[in-house]
KEKE-3310 file (N, C-alpha, C; in steps of 0.2 Angstrom, whole numbers, plus 5000, padded with zeros to 4 digits):
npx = (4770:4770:4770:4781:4790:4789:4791:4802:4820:4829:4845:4858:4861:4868:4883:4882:4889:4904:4923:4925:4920:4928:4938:4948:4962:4970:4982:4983:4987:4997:5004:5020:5023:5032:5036:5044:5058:5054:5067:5067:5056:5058:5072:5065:5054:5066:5072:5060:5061:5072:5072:5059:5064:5076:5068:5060:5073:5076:5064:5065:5064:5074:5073:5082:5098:5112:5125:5136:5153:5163:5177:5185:5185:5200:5209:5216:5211:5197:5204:5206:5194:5189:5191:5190:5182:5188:5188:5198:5202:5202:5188:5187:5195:5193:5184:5171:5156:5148:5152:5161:5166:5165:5170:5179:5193:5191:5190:5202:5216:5230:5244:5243:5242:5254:5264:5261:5266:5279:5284:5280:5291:5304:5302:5303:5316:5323:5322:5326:5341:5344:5343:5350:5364:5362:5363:5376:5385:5382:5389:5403:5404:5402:5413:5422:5420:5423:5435:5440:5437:5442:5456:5456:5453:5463:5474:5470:5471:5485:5488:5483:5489:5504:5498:5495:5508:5513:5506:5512:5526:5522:5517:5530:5536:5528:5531:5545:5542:5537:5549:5559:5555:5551:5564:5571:5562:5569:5581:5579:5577:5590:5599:5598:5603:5615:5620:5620:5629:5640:5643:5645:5659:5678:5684:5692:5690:5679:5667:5662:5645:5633:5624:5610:5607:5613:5627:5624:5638:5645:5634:5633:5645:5645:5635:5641:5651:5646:5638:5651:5655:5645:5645:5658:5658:5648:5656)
npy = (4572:4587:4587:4581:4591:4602:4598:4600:4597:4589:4590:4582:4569:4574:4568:4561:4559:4567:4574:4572:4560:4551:4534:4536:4537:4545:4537:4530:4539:4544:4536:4528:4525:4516:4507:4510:4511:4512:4520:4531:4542:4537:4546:4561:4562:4562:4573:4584:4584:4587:4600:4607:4604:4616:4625:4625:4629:4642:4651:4650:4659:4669:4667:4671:4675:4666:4676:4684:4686:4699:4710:4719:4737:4745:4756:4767:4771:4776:4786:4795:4797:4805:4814:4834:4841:4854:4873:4882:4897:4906:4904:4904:4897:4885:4883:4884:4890:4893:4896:4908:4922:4939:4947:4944:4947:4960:4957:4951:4955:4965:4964:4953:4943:4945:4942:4928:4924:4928:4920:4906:4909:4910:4896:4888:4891:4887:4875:4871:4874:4864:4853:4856:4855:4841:4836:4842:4833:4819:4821:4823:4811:4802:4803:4800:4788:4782:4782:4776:4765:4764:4763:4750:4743:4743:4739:4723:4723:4723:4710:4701:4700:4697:4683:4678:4676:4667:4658:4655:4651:4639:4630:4630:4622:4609:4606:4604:4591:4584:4583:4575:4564:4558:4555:4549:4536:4533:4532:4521:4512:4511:4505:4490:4487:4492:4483:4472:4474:4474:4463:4456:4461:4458:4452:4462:4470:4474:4486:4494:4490:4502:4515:4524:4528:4538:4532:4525:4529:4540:4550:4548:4556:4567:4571:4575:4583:4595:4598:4599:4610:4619:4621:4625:4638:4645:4647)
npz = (4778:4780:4792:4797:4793:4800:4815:4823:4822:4834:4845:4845:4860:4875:4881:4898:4907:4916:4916:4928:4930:4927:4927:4936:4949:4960:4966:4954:4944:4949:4951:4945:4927:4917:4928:4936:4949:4969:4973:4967:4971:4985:4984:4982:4993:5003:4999:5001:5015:5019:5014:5023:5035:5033:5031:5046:5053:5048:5054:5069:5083:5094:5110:5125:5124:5128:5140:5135:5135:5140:5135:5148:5148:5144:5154:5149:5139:5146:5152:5141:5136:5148:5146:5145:5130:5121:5115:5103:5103:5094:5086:5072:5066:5065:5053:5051:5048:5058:5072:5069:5073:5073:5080:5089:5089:5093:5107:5110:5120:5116:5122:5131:5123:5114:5125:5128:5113:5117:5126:5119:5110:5117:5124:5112:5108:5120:5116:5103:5106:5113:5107:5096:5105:5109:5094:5091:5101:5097:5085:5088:5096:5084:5078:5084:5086:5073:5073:5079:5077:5064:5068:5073:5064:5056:5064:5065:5049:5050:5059:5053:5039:5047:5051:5039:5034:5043:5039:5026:5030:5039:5030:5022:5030:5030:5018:5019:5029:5023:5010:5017:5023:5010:5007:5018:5014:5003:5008:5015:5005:5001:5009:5011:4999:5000:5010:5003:4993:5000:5006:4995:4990:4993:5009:5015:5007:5012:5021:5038:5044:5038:5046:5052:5063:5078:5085:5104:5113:5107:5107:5121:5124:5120:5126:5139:5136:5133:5148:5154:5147:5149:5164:5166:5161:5169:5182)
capx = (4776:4771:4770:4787:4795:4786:4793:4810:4823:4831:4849:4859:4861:4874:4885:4879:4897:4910:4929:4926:4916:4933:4940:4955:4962:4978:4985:4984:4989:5005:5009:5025:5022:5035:5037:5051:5058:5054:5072:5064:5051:5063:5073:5059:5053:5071:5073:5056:5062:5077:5069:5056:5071:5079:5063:5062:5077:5074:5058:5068:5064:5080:5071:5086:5103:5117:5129:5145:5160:5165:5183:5186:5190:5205:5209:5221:5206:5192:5205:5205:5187:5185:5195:5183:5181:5186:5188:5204:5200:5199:5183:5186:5200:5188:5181:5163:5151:5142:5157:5163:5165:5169:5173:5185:5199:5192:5189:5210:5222:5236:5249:5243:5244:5261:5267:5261:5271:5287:5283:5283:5296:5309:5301:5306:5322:5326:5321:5331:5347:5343:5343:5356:5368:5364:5368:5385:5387:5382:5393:5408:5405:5401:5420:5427:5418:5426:5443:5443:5436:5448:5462:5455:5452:5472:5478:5468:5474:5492:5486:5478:5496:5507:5496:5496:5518:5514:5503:5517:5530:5519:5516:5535:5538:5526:5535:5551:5544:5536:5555:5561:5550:5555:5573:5571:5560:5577:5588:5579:5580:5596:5602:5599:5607:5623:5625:5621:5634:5647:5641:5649:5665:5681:5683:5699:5687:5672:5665:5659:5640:5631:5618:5607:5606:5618:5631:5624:5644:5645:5630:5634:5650:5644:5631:5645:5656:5640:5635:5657:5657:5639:5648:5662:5653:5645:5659)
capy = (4575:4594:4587:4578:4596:4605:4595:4602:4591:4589:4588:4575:4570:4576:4563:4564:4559:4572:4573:4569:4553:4545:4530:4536:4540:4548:4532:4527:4547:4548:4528:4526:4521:4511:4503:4514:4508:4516:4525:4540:4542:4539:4553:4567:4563:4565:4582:4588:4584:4593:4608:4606:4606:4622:4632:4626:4634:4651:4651:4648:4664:4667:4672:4676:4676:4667:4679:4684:4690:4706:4713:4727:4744:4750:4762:4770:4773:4778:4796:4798:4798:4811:4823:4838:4846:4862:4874:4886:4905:4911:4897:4905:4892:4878:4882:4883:4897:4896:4896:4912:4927:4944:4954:4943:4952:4966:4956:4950:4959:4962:4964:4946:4939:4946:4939:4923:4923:4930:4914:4902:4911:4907:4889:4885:4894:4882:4867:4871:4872:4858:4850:4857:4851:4834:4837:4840:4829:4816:4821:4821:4803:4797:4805:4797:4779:4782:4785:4770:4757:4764:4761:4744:4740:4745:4734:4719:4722:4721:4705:4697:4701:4693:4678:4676:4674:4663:4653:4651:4645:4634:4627:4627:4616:4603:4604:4601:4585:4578:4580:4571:4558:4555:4556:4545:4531:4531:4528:4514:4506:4511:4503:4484:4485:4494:4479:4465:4475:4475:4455:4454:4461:4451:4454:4463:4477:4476:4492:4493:4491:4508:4514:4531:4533:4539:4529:4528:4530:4546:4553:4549:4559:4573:4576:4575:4588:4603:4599:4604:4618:4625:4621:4629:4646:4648:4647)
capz = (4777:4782:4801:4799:4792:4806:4821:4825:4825:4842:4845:4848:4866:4875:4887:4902:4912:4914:4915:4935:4932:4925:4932:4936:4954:4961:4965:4947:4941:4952:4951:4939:4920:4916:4930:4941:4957:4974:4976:4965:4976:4992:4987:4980:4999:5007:4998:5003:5023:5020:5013:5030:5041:5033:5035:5053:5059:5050:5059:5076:5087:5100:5118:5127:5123:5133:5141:5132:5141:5134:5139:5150:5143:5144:5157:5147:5134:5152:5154:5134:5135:5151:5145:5143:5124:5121:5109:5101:5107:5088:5082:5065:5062:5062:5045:5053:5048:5063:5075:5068:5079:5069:5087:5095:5087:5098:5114:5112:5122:5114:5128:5132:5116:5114:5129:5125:5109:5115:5131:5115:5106:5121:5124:5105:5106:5122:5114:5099:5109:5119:5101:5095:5109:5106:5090:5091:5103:5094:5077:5090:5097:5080:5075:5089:5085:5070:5073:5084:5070:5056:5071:5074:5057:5054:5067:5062:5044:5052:5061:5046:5036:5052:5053:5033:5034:5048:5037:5021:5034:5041:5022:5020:5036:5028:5012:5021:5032:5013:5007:5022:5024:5005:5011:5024:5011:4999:5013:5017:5001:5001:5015:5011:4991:5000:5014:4997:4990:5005:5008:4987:4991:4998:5020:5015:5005:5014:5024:5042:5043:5038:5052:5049:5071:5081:5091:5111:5115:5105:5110:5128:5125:5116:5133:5144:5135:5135:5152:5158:5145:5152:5172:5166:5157:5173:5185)
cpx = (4777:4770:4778:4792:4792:4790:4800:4814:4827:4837:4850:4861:4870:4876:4884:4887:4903:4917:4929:4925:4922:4938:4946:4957:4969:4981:4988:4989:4997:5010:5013:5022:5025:5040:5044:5051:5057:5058:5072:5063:5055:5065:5070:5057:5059:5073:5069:5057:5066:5075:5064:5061:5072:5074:5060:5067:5077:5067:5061:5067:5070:5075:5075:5091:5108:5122:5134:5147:5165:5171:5182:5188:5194:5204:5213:5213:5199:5196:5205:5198:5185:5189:5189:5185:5183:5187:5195:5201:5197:5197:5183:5191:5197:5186:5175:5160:5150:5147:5161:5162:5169:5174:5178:5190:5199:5191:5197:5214:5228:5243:5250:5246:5253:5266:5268:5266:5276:5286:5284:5288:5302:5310:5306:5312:5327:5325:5328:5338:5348:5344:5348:5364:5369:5366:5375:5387:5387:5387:5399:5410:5406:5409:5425:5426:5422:5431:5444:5441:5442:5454:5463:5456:5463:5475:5475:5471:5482:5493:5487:5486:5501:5505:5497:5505:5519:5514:5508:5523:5528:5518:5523:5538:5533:5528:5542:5550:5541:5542:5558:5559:5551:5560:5572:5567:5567:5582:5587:5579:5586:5601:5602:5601:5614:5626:5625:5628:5641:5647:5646:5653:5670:5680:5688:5696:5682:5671:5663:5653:5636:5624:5614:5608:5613:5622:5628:5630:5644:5639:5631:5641:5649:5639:5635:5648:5651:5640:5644:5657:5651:5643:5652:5662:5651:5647:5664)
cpy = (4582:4593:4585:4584:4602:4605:4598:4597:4590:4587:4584:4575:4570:4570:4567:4563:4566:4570:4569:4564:4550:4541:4528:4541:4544:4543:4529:4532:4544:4539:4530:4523:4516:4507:4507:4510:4511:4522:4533:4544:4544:4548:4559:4568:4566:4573:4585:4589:4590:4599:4612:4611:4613:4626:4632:4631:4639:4650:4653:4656:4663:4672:4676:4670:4674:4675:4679:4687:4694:4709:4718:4735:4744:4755:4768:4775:4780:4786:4794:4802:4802:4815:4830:4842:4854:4865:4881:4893:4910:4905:4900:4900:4887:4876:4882:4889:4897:4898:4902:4919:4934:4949:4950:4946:4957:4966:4954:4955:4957:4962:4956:4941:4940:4943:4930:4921:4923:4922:4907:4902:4907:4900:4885:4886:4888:4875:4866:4872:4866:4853:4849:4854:4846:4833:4835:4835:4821:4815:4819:4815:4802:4798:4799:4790:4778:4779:4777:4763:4758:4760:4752:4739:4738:4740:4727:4715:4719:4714:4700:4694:4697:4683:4673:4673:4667:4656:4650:4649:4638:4628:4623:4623:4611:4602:4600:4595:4581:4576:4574:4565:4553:4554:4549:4534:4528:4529:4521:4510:4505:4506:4494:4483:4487:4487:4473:4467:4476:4469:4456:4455:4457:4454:4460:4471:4479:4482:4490:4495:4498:4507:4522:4534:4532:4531:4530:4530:4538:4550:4556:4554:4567:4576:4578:4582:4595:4602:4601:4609:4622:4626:4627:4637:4647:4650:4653)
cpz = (4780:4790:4802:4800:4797:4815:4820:4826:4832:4839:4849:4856:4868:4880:4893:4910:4911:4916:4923:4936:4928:4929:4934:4944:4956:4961:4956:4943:4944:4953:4942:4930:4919:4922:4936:4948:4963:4974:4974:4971:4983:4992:4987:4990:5003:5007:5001:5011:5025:5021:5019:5033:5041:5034:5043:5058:5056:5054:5065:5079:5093:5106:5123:5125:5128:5134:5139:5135:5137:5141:5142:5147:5147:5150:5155:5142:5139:5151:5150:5135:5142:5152:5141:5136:5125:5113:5108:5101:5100:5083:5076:5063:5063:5057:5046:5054:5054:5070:5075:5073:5076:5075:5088:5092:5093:5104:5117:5115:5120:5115:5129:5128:5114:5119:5129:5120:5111:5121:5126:5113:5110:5122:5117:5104:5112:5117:5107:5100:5111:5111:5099:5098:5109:5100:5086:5093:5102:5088:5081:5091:5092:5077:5077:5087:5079:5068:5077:5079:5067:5062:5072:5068:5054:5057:5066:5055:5046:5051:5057:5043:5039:5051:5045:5031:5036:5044:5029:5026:5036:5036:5021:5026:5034:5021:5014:5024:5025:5010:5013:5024:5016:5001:5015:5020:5006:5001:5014:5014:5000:5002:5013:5001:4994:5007:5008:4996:4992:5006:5000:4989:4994:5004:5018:5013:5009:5021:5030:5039:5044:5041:5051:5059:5075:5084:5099:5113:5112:5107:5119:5131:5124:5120:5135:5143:5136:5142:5156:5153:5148:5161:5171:5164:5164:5179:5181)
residu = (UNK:UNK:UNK:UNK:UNK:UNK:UNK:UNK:UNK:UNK:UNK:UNK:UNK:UNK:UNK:UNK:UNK:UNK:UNK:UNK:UNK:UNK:UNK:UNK:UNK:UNK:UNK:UNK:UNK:UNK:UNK:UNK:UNK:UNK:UNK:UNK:UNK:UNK:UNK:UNK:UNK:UNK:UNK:UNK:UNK:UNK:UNK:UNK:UNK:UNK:UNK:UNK:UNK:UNK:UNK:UNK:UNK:UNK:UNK:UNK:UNK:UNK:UNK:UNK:UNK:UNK:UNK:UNK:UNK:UNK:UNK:UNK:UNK:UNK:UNK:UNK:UNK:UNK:UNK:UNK:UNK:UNK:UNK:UNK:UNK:UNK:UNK:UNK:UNK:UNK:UNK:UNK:UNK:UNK:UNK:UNK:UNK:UNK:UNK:UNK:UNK:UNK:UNK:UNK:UNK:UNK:UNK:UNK:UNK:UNK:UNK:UNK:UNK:UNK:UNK:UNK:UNK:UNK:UNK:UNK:UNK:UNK:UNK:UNK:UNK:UNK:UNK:UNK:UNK:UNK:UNK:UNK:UNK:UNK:UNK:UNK:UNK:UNK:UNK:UNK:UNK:UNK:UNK:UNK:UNK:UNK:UNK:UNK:UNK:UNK:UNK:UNK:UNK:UNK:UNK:UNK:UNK:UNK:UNK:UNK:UNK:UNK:UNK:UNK:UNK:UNK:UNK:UNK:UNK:UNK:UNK:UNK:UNK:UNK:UNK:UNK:UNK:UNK:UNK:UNK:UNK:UNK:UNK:UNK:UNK:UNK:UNK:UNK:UNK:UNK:UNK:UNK:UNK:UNK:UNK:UNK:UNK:UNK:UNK:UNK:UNK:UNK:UNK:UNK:UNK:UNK:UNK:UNK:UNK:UNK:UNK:UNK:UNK:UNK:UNK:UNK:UNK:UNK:UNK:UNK:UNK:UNK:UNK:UNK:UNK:UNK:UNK:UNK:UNK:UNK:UNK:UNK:UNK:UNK:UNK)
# end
């Protein structure tokens, strides 16, 4: 017994396979559980081309650049740009420290300067006639343009007034041929209840036959006489 409690017990053994020796591969890992169809697969694949692709063309280095066709300037812009810079005589009115210049007051001649002004002063004084002049000339015309509308407008109104008279005559000459026309409908019923009524009578009362148009015999009588009284008037 004092050899059995002696002897150390040893531990149990350990397995001797590890997590790598399992018999399991990628094919099996990455094969579907329940059985899935390809089209997964397909598309997981088509995305990762895509994704390819687009980092392809950022990649893309450009070596040289076709030629673009760039308009001409302006020549109006070319004299803009070689007009030479300058600057106003008293650089204190720029607003620029550094530009400041305490003396020139005492480098200015003031006969010059004087001259200059009163050179202005005239310059302004024409322009302001020369302004002027149009001016009036302007208010005149606009009198006159005036005067000749209201005169236009006035005879217009006249017109208008005339033309309105014209238009209620005109009105009562279509009243007149409506009355006429149902004058002339009347007669014509008239006309065959007054021959029944001259047909009823005996011969002895009965009328000549009633007619609305002239006689050609009296007509042709009633030329005859104007055309010897116009002979005769003219003689």
């Amino acid at each position: 017994m004092g050899s059995d409690q002696s002897t150390p017990i040893s531990p149990p053994e350990q397995k001797k396979g590890s997590e790598d020796d399992v018999p399991y591969t990628s094919f099996s890992v990455n094969r579907p559980v329940d059985g899935e169809s390809d089209s997964t697969a397909k598309f997981v694949s088509k995305a990762q081309e895509q994704a390819k692709h687009k980092a392809s063309m950022k990649d893309i280095v450009v070596v040289a650049e076709g030629q673009h066709s760039y308009q001409s300037t302006d020549p109006e812009l070319i004299k803009i740009q070689e007009i030479p810079t300058f600057l106003p005589i008293m650089r204190g009115s720029l607003n620029i420290p550094n530009m400041r210049d305490p003396d020139v007051l005492d480098k200015l001649d003031s006969k010059e300067v004087l001259k200059m002004c009163l050179r202005y002063q005239e310059h302004m004084k024409q322009c302001a006639e020369a302004v002027a002049f149009d001016q009036n000339s302007l208010t005149n015309r606009t009198k006159e343009m005036d005067f000749a509308i209201a005169a236009l407008t006035n005879m217009m109104t006249d017109h208008q007034k005339k033309y309105a008279k014209y238009a209620e005559q005109i009105m009562k000459i279509n009243e007149m041929s409506q009355t006429l026309k149902r004058c002339q409908m009347a007669v014509d019923q008239l006309l065959p209840l007054m021959d029944r009524l001259n047909s009823v009578l005996p011969e002895e009362q009965r009328l000549e036959p009633f007619s609305m148009r002239p006689d050609r015999s009296t007509t042709d009588e009633q030329a005859s006489s104007s055309r010897h009284s116009s002979v005769s008037s003219v003689h």
